[in-house]
C-alpha atoms as one frame of an Amber mdcrd trajectory, in Angstrom:
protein
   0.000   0.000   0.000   2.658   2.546   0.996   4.564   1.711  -3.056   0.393
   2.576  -4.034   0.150   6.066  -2.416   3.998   6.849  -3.316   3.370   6.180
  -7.232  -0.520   8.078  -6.906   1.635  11.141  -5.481   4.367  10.953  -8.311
   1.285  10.609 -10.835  -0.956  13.392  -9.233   2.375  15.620  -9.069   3.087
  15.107 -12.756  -0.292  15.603 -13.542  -0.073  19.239 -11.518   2.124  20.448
 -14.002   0.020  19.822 -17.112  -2.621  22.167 -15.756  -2.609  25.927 -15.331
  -4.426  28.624 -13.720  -3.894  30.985 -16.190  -6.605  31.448 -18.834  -5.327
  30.759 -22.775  -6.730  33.789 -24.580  -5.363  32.955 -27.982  -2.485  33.695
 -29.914   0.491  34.992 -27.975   0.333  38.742 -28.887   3.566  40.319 -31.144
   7.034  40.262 -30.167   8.965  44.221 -29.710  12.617  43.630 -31.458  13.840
  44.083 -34.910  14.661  40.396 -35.780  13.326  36.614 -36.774  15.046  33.494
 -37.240  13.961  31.207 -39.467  13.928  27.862 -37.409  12.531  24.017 -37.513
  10.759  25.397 -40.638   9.002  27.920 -38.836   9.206  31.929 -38.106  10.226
  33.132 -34.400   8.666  34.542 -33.294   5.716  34.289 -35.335   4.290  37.646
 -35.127   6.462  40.684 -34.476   5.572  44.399 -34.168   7.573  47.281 -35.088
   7.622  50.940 -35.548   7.938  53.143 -38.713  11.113  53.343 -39.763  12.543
  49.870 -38.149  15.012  47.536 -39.948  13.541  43.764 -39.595  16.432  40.997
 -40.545  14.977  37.399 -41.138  18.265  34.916 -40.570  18.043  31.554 -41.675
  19.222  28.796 -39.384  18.043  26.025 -41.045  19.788  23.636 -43.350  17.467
  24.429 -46.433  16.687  27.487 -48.407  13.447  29.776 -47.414  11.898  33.299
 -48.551  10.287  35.950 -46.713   7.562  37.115 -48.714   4.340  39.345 -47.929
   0.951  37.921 -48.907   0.131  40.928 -50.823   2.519  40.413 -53.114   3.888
  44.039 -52.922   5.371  44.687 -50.008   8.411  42.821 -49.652   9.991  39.401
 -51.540  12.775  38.415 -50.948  14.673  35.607 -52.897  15.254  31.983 -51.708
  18.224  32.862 -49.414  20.446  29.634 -47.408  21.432  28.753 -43.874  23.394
  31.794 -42.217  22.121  34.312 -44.621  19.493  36.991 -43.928  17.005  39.242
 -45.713  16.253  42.593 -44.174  13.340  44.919 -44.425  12.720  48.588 -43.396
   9.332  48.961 -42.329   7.426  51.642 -44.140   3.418  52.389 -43.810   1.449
  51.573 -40.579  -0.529  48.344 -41.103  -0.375  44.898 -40.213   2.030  42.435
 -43.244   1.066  38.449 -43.429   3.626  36.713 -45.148   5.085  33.414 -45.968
   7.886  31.306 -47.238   7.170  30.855 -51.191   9.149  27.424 -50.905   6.645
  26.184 -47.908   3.778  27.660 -47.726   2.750  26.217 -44.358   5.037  28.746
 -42.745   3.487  32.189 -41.683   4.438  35.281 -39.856   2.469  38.160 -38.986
   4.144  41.472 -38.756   2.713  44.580 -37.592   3.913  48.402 -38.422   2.716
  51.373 -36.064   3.492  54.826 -36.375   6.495  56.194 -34.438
């Protein structure tokens, strides 16, 4: 019995940390900075927010070539670009830029432009 309550303890502990008490409320709201990596095939962080004026440099760190290119199809593109190199964009109008990677489309960033 006393192996019994030791193991329910372990299991209720480990179970403990699986739960919060704070309430999920979505999608983690943008990152302040001036830079993403390009990691695991994904963006981080996935949605970043900058003023007017800012200098945003995507680095790859993966082993494969990506793109960085805004859903509009105006705003920025840049070409497929390899592990260690970057792509950098100066953020211009207020407004909020979806984009992608041209070479796989399943990765998306979100990044937002306010006024200074």
């Amino acid at each position: 019995m006393v192996r019994s309550a030791a193991g329910l303890a372990v299991v209720v502990g480990a179970l403990a940390g699986c739960f919060s008490d704070r309430p999920t409320t979505g999608p983690e709201p943008p990152a302040n900075g001036d830079a993403v990596s390009i990691e695991n095939f994904a963006f981080v962080p996935p949605n970043l927010s900058v003023v007017t004026g800012t200098a945003v440099t995507w680095t790859n760190t993966d082993n494969v070539q990506h793109t960085v290119s805004a859903d509009d199809g105006h705003s920025f593109e840049s070409s497929a670009f390899g592990h260690g190199q970057t792509f950098q964009f100066t953020a211009g109008a207020p407004g909020t830029y979806t984009y992608t990677c041209r070479i796989h489309p399943f990765m998306h960033g979100t990044l937002t432009v306010t006024a200074q």
